[in-house]
VMD Tcl script that builds the backbone (N, CA, C; Angstrom):
set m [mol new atoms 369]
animate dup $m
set s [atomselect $m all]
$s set {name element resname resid chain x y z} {
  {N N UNK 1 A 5.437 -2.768 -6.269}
  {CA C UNK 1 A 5.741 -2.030 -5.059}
  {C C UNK 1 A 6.373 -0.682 -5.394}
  {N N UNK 2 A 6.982 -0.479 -6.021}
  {CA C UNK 2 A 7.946 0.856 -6.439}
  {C C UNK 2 A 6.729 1.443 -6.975}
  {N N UNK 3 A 5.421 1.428 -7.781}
  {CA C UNK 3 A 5.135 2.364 -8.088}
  {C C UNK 3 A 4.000 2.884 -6.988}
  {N N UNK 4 A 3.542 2.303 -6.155}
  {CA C UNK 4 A 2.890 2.238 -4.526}
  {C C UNK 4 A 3.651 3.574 -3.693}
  {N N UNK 5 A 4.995 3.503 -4.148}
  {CA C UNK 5 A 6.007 4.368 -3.299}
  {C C UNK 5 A 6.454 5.279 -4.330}
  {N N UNK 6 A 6.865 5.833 -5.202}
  {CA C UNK 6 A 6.410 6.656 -6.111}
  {C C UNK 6 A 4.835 7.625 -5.675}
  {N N UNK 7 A 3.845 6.947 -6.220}
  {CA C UNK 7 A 2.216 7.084 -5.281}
  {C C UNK 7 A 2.679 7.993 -4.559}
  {N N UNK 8 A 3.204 7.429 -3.315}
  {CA C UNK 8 A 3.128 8.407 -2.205}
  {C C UNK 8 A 3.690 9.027 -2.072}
  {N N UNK 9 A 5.404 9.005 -2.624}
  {CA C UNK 9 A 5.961 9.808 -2.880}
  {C C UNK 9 A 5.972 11.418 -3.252}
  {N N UNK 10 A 4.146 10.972 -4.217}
  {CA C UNK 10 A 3.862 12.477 -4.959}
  {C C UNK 10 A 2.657 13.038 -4.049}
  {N N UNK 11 A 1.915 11.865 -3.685}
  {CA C UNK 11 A 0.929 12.782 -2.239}
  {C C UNK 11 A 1.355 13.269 -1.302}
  {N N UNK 12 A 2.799 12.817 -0.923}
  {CA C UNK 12 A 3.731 13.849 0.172}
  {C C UNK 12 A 3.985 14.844 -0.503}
  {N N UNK 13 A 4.447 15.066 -1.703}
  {CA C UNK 13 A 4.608 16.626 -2.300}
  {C C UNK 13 A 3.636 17.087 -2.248}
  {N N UNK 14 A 2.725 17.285 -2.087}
  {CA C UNK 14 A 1.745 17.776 -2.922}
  {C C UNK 14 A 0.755 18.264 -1.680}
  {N N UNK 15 A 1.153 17.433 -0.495}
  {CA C UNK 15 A 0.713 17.476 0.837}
  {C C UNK 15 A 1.410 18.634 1.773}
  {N N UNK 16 A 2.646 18.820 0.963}
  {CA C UNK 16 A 3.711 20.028 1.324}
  {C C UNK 16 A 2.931 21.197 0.536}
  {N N UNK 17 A 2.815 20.602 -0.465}
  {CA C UNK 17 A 2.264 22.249 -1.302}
  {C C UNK 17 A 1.411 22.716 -0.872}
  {N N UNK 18 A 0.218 21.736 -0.273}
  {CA C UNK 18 A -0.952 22.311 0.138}
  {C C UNK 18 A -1.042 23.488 1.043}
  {N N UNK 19 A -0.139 22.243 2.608}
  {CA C UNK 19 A 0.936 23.453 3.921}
  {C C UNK 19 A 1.441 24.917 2.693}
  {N N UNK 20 A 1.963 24.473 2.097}
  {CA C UNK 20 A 2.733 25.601 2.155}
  {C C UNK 20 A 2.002 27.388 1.122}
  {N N UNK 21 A 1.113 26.294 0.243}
  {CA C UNK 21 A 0.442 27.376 -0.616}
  {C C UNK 21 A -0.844 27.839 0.864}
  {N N UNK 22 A -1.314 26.948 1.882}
  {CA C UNK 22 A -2.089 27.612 2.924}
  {C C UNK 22 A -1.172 29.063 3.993}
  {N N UNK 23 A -0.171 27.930 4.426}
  {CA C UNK 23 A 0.272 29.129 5.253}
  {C C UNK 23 A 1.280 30.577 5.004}
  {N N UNK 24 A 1.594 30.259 3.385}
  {CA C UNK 24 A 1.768 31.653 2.758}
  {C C UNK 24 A 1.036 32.085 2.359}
  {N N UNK 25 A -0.361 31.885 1.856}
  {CA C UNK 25 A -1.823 32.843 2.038}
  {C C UNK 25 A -2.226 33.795 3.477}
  {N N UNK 26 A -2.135 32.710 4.332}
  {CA C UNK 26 A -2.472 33.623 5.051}
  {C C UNK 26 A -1.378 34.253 5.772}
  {N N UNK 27 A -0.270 33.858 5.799}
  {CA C UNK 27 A 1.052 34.817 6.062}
  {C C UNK 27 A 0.721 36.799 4.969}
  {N N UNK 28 A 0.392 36.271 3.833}
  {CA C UNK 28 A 0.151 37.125 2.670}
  {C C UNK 28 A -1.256 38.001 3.318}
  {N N UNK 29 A -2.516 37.565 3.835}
  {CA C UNK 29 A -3.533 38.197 4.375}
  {C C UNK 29 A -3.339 39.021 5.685}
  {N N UNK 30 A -1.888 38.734 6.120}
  {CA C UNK 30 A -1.505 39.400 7.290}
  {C C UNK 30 A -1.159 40.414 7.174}
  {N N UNK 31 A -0.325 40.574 6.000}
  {CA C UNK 31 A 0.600 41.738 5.455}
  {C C UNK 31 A 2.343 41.364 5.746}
  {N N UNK 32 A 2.771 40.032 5.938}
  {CA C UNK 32 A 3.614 39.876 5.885}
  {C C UNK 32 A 4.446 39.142 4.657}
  {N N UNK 33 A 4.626 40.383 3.557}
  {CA C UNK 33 A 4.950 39.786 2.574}
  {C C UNK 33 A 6.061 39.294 1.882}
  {N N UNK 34 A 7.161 38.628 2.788}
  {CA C UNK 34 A 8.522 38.209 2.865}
  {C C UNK 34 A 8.205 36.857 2.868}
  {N N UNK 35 A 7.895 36.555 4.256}
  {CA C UNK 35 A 7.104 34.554 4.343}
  {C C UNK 35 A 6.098 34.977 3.708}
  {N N UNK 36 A 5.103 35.231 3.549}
  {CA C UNK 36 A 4.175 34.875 2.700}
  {C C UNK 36 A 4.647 34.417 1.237}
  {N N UNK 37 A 5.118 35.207 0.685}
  {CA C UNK 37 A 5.854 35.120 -1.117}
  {C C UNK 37 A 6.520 33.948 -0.799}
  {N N UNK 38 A 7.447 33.569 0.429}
  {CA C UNK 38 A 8.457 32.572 -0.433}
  {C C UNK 38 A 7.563 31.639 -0.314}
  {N N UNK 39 A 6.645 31.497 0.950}
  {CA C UNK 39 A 6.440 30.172 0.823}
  {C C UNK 39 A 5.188 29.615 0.235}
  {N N UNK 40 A 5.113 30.666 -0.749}
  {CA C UNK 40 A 3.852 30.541 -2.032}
  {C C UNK 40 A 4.517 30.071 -3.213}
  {N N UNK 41 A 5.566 30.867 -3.291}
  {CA C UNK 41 A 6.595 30.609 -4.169}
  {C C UNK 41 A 7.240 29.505 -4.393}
  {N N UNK 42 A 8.047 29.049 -3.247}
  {CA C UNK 42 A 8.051 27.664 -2.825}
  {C C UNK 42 A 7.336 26.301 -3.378}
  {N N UNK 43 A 5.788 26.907 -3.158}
  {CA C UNK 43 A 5.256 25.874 -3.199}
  {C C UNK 43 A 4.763 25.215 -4.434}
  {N N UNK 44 A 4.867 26.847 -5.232}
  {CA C UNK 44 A 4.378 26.556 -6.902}
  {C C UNK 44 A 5.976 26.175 -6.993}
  {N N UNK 45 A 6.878 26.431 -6.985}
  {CA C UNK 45 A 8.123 25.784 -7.719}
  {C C UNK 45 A 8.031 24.186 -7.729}
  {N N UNK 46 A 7.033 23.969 -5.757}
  {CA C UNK 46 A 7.180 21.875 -6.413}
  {C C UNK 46 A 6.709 21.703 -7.415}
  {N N UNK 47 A 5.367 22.787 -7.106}
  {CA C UNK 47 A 4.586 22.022 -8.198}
  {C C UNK 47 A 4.725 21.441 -9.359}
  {N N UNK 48 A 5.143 23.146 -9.580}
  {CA C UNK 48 A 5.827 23.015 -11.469}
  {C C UNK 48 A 6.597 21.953 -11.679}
  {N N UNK 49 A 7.598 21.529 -10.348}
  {CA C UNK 49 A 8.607 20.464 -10.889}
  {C C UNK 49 A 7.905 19.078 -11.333}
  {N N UNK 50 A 6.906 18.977 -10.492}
  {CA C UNK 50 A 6.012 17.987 -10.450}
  {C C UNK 50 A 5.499 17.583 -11.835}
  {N N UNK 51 A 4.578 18.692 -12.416}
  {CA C UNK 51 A 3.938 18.780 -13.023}
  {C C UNK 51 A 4.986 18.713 -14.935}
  {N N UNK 52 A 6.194 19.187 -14.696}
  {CA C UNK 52 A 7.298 19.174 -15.369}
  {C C UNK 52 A 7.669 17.649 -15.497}
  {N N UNK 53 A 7.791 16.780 -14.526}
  {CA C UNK 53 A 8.372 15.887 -14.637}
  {C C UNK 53 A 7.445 14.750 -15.090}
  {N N UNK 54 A 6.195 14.866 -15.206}
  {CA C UNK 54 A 5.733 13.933 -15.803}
  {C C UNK 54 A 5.259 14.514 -17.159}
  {N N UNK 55 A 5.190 15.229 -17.679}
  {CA C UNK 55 A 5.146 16.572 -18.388}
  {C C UNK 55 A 6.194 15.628 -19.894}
  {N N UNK 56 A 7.914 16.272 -19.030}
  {CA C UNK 56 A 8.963 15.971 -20.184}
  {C C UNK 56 A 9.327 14.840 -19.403}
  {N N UNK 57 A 9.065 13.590 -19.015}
  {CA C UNK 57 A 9.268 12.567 -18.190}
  {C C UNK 57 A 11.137 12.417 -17.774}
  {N N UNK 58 A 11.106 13.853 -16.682}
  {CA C UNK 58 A 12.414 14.132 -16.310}
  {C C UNK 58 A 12.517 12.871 -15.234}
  {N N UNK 59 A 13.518 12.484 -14.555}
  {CA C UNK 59 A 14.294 11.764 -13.862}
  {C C UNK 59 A 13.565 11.599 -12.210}
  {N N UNK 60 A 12.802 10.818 -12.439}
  {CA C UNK 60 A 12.234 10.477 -10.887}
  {C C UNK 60 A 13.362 11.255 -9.809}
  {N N UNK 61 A 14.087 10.293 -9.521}
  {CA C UNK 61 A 15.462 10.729 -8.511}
  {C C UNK 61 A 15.558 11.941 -8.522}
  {N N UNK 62 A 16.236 12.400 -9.543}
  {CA C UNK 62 A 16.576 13.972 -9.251}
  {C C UNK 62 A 15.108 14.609 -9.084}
  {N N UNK 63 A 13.937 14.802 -9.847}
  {CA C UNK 63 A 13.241 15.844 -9.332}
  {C C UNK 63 A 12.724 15.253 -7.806}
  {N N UNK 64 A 12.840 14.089 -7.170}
  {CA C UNK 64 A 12.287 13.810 -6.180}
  {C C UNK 64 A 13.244 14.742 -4.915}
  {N N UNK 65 A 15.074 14.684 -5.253}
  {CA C UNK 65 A 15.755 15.249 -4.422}
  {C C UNK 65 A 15.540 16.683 -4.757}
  {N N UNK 66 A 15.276 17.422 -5.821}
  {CA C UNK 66 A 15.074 18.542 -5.911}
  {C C UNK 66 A 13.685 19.047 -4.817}
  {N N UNK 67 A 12.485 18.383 -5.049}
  {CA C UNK 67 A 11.278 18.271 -4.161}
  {C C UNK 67 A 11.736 18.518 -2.787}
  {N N UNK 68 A 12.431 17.781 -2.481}
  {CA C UNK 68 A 13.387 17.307 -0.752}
  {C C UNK 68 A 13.935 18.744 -0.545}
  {N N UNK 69 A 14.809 19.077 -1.229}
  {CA C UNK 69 A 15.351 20.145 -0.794}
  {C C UNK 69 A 14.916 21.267 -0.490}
  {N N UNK 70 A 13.715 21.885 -1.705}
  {CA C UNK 70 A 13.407 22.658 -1.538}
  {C C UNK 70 A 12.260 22.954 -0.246}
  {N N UNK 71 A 11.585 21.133 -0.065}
  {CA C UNK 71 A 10.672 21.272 0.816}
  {C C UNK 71 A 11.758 21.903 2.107}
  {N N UNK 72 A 13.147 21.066 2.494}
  {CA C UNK 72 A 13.760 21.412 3.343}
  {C C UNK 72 A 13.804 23.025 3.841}
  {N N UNK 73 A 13.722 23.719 3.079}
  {CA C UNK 73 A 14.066 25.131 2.983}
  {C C UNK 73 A 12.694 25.769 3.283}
  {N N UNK 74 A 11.518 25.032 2.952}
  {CA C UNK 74 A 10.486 26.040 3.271}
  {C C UNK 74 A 9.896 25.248 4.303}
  {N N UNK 75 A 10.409 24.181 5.023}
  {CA C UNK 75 A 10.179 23.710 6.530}
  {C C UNK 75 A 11.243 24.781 7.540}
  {N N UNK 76 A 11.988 25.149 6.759}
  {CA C UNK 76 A 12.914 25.716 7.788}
  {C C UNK 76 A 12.258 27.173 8.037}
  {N N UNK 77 A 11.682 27.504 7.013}
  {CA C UNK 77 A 11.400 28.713 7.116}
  {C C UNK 77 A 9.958 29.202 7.430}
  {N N UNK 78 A 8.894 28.018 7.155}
  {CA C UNK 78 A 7.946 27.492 8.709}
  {C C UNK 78 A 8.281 27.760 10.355}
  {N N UNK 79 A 9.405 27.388 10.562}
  {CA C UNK 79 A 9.636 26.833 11.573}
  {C C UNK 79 A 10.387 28.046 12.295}
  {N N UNK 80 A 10.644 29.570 11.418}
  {CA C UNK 80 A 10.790 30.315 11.682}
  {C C UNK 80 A 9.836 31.418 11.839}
  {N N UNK 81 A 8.930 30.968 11.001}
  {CA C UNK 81 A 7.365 32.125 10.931}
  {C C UNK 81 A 6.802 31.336 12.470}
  {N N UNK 82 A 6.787 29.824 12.625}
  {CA C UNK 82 A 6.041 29.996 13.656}
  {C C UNK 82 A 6.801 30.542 15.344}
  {N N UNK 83 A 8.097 30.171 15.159}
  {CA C UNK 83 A 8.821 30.586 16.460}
  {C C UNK 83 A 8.429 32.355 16.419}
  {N N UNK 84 A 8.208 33.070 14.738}
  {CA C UNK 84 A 8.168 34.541 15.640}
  {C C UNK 84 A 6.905 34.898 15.703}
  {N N UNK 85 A 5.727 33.751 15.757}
  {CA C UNK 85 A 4.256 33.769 15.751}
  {C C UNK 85 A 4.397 33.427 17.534}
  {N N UNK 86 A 5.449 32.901 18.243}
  {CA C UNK 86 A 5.038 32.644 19.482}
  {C C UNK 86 A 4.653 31.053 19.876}
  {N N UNK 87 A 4.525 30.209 18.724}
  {CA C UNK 87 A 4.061 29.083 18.767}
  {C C UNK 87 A 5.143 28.567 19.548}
  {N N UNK 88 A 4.994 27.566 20.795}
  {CA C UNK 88 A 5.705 26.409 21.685}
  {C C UNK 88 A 6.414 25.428 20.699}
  {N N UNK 89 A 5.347 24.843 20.432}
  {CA C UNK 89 A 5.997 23.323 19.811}
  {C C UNK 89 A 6.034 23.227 18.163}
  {N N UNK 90 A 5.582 23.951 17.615}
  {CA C UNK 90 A 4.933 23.618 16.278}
  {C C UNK 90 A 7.074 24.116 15.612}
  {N N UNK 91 A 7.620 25.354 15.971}
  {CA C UNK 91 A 9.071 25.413 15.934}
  {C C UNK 91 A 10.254 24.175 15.472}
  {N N UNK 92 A 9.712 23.400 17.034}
  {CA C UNK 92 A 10.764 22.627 17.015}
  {C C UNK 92 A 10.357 21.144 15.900}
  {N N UNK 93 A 9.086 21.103 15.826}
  {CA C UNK 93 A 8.364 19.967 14.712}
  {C C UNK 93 A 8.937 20.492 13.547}
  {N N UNK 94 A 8.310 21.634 13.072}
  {CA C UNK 94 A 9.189 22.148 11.358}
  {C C UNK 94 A 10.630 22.179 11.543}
  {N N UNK 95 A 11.380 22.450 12.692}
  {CA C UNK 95 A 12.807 22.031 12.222}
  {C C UNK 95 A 13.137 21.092 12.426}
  {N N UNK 96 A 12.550 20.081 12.862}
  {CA C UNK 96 A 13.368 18.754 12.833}
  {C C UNK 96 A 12.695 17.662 11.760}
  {N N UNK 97 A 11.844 18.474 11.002}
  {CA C UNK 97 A 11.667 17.912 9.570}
  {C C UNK 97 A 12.182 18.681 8.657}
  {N N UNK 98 A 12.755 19.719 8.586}
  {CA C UNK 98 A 13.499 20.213 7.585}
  {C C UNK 98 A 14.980 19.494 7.862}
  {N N UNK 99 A 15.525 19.105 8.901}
  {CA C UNK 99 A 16.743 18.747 9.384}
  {C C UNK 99 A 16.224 17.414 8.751}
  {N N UNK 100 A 15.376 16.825 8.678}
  {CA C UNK 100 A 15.243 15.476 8.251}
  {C C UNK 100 A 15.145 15.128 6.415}
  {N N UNK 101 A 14.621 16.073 6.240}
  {CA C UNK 101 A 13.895 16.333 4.803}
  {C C UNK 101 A 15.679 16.563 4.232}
  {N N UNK 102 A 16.198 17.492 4.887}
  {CA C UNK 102 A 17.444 17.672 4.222}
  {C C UNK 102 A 18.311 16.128 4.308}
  {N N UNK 103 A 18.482 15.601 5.177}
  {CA C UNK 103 A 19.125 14.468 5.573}
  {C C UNK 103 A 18.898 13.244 4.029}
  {N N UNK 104 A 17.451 13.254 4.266}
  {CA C UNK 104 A 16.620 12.345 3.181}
  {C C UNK 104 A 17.412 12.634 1.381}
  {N N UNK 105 A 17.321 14.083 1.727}
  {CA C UNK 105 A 17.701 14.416 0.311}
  {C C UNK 105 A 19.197 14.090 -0.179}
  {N N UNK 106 A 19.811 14.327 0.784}
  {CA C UNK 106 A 21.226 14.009 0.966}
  {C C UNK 106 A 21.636 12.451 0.850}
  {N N UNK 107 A 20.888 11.636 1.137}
  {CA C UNK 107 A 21.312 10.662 1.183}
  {C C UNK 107 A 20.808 10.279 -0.215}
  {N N UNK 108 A 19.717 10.560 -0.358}
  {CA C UNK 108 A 19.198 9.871 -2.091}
  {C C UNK 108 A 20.371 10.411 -3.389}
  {N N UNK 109 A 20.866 11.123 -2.672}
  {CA C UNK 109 A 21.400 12.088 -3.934}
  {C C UNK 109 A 23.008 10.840 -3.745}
  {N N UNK 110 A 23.301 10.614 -2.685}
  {CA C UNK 110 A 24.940 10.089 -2.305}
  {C C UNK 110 A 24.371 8.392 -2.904}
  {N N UNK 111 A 22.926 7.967 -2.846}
  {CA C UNK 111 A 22.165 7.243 -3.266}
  {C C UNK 111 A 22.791 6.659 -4.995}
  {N N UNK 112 A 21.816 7.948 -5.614}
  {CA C UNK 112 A 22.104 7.709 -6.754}
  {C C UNK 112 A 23.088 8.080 -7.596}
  {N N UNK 113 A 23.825 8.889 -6.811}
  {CA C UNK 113 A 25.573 8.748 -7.348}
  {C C UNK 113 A 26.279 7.789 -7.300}
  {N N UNK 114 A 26.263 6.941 -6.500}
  {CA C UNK 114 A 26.943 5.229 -6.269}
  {C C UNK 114 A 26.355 4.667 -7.394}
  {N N UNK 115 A 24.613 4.684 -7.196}
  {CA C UNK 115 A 24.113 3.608 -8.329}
  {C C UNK 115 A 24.339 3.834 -10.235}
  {N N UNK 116 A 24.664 5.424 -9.959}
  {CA C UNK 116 A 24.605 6.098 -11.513}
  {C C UNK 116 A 26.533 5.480 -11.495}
  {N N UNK 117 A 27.519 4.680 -11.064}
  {CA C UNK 117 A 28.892 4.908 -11.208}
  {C C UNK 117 A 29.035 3.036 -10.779}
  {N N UNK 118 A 27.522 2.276 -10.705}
  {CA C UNK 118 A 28.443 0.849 -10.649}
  {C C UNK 118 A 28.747 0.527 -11.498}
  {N N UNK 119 A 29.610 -0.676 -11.350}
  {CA C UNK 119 A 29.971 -1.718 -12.705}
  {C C UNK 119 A 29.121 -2.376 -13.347}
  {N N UNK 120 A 27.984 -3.004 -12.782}
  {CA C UNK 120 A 27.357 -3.903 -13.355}
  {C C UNK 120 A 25.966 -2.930 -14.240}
  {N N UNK 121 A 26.108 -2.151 -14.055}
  {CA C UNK 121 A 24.780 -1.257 -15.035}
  {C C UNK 121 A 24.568 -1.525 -15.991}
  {N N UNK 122 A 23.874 -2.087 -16.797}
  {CA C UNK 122 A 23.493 -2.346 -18.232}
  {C C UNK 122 A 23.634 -0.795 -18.856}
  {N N UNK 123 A 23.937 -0.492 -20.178}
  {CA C UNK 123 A 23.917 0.642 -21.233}
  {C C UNK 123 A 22.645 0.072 -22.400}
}
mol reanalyze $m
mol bondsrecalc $m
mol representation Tube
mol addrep $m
């Protein structure tokens, strides 16, 4: 089961990158090259982490909360390209998954600080 969720774990990244390497292209074909860059930028940074972490087989957890966060930041900043695009609803959807995405990250991280500090841990 854990590696099922892992699995998806990395098709949700990667499902972000897609969003995000699309709608900073064409943010970028607009001539708006502030959102466009970050959230191209953004999106190659999961990647790399991604691609890094199975790479130098860095720390599931942390690059997963690193993933979280950063997705957090370029949902937020979605959610600002579309409020000054005029979009109704699409606004309040990207911020209340960046508000969530951050939440997620936050908790994995308060997560694996408890589990990295029990008693019973094998060395």
């Amino acid at each position: 089961m854990r590696g099922n969720s892992h699995r998806l774990g990395l098709v949700v990244h990667l499902l972000t990158v897609f969003v995000l390497l699309l709608k900073g292209a064409d943010k970028l074909t607009k001539s708006h090259l502030v959102s466009g860059s970050s959230l191209v930028l953004l999106g190659l940074l999961i990647l790399v982490l991604i691609v890094l972490e199975k790479r130098y087989h860095w720390s599931h957890a942390l690059v997963r909360q690193a993933c979280l966060l950063i997705e957090a930041v370029a949902l937020a900043i979605m959610a600002v390209v579309f409020y000054q695009e005029g979009k109704v609803y699409l606004p309040y959807v990207f911020g209340a998954c960046a508000i969530t995405y951050l939440i997620v990250a936050l908790v994995a991280a308060r997560k694996n600080k408890t589990s990295a500090h029990s008693p019973n841990q094998q060395v």
